[in-house]
N, C-alpha and C positions, 0 to 999 in steps of 0.2 A: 699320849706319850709326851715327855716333858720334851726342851729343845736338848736338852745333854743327857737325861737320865732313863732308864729302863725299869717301866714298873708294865707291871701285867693287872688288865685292867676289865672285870665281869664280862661285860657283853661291851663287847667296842662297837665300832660304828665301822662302817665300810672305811676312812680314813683312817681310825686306829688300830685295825687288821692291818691295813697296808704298815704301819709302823712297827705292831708285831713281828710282822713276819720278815722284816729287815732287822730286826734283832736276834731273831733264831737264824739267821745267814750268818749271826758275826763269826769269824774265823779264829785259831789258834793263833795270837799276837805276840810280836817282843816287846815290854816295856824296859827301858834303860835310862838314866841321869848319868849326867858328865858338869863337873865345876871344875872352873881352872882357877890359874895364879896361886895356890895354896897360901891362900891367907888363913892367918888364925881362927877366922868366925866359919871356916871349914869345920871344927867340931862342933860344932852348935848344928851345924848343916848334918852329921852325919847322925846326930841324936833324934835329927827329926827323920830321917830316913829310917831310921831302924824302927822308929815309932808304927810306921806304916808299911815295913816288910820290904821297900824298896832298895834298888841296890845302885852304884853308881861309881863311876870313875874320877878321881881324883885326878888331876895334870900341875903337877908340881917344877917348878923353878928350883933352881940353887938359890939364884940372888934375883930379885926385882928392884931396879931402880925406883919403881914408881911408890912400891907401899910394901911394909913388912911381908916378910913369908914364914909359912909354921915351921915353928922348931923339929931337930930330927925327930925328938922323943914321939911331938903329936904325930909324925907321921909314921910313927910306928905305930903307934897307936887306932889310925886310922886305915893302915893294911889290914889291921885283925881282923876284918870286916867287909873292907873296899877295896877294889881295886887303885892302885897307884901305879899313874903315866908320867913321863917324860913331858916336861913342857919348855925345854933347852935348858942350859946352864943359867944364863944369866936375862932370861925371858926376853930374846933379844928376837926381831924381827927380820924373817931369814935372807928373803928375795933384799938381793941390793949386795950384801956381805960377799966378800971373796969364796972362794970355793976352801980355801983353806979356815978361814973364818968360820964359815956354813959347819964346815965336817967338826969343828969341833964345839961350836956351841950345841952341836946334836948329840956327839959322844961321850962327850965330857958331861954332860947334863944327866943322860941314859946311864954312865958308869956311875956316876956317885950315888944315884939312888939305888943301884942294886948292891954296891956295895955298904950303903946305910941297912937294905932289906935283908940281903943275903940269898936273892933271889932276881931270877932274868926281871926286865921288864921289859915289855914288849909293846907298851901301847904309847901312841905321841900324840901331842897337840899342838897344831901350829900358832904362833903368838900371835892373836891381834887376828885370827882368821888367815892370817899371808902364805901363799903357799906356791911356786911353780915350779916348771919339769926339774928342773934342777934341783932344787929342795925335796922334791917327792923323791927322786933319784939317791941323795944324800941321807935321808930319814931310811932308806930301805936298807941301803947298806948297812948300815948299824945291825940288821936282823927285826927290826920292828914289824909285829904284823898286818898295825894298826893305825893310820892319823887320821887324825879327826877334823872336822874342817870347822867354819861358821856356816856354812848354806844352810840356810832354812827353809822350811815349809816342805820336805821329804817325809816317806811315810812307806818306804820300800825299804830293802837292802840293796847298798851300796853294792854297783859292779866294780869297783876298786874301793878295797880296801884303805889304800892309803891316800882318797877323797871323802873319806868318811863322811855323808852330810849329817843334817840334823831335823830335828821338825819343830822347833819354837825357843826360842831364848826366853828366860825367866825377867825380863825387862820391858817395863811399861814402852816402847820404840812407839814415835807417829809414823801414821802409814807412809810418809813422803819418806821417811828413815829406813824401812825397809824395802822400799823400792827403791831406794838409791843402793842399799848394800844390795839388793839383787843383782844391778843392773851392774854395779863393781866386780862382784864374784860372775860373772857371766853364767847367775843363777838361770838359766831359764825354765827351767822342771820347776822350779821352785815360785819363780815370778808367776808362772802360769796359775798355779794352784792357788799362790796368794788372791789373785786378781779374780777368778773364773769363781774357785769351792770355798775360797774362804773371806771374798768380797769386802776385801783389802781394809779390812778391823786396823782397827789400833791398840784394842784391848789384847793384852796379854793375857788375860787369865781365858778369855773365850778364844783366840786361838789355838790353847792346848788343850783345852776341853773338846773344839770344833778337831782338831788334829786328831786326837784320840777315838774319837767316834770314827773318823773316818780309816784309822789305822785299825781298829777293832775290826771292823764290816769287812776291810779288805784281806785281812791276816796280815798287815805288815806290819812296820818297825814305829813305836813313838820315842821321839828322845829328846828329853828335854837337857839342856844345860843353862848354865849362868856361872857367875863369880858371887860367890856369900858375903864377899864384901858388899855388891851391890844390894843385895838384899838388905842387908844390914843398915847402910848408907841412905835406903831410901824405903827400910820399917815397910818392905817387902814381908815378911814371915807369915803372916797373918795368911793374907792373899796365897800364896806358898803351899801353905800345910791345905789348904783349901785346895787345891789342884791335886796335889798327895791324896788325898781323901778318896778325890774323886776318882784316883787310877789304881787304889788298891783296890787287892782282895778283888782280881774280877778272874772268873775261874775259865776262861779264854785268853788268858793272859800268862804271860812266862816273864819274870823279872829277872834281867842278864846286867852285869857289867859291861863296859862295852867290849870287853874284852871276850867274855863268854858272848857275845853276840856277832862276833867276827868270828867263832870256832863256828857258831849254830850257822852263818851263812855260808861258812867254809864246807861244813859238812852236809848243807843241800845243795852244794853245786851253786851257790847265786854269785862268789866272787871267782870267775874265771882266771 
């Protein structure tokens, strides 16, 4: 057996039975993608998504101070297909902001895009990763069923929904980088995994590969996100479509928005 891939192999060897037979144990998995900031090079990202059958949620801003955001039209355009979340009005960083502040960059972000769709939207992402009780308190109100966080290195479903973690950002991070955002986010599920099953890589492309295998064998959740800009920015694509490749088309596998994968853990009882 290769280190990521599953081939079945004549006569194995007492070692290569044992790797057979942890591949006949993999379970029914979620796979799901989430990109935020709705920058322009979003469609370029959904082109390759659809290329490979994959599905994924989009977290849209009104305004971004920092860099362009897609026009209505593309995000109409990119509903036909994908999911569209809430990512505040004006991508604004929640924790700190007044309470009156808080409730409207949440509402005011969540109205305009349903009123651009013509339809609820239900799914949020908080800016920049930032999120506390307060803010998860204010995101709910709205009626959303869904926020989504930065923790990474998860490979289960979320017991709250609105800490939604993740399992690999689409960004080359050095490992002193992801142990700092652990150690920030009071990832500890996450820190553990990194450090013990996934022996604190720095490569991006082998931690979602190494995620994936491990989300397969268990039956749990793989989810990747990023911003397209970044990809773009740093001639990511390539690398990219190579990790696509490798989570399609696996017939253990169920491809959800994250939206449909908040319904799928709603309706096995995992978010209490």
């Amino acid at each position: 057996m290769t280190n990521y891939g599953y081939h079945s192999l004549k006569m194995p060897t007492a070692s290569q039975q044992k790797g057979n037979d942890l591949s006949k144990q993999k379970k029914e998995m979620s796979v799901t993608t989430s990109w935020d900031d709705g920058c322009p090079e979003d469609i370029k990202m959904i082109h390759l998504l659809n290329k490979y059958g994959l599905k994924g949620t989009f977290y849209i801003p009104v305004k971004n101070r920092e860099r362009p955001v897609i026009s209505p039209s593309s995000i109409k355009e990119i509903s036909q297909g994908f999911e569209i979340g809430s990512h505040t009005f004006h991508h604004q960083i929640l924790p700190g902001l007044s309470q009156k502040e808080m409730r409207r960059e949440v509402v005011e972000g969540k109205n305009w895009l349903e009123q651009l769709l013509g339809h609820g939207v239900t799914s949020f992402c908080y800016p920049k990763g930032r999120f506390s009780r307060q803010t998860i308190q204010a995101v709910k109100n709205t009626g959303v069923r869904l926020a989504r966080t930065t923790r990474a290195f998860h490979y289960y479903g979320s017991n709250n929904l609105l800490c939604l973690n993740t399992s690999v950002q689409a960004f080359p991070h050095p490992s002193l980088i992801h142990l700092r955002h652990g150690i920030k986010e009071l990832n500890i599920l996450g820190l553990l995994t990194y450090i013990i099953q996934l022996k604190m890589t720095g490569d991006w492309q082998r931690l979602a590969r190494m995620m994936f295998d491990i989300a397969a064998t268990s039956g749990g959740v793989w989810h990747l996100w990023g911003h397209s800009w970044e990809i773009e920015a740093f001639d990511l694509w390539k690398p990219l479509e190579e990790i696509f490749k490798y989570v399609s088309n696996r017939t253990n596998a169920e491809y959800r928005t994250n939206g449909e994968l908040a319904e799928n853990q709603q309706n096995r009882g995992i978010n209490k």
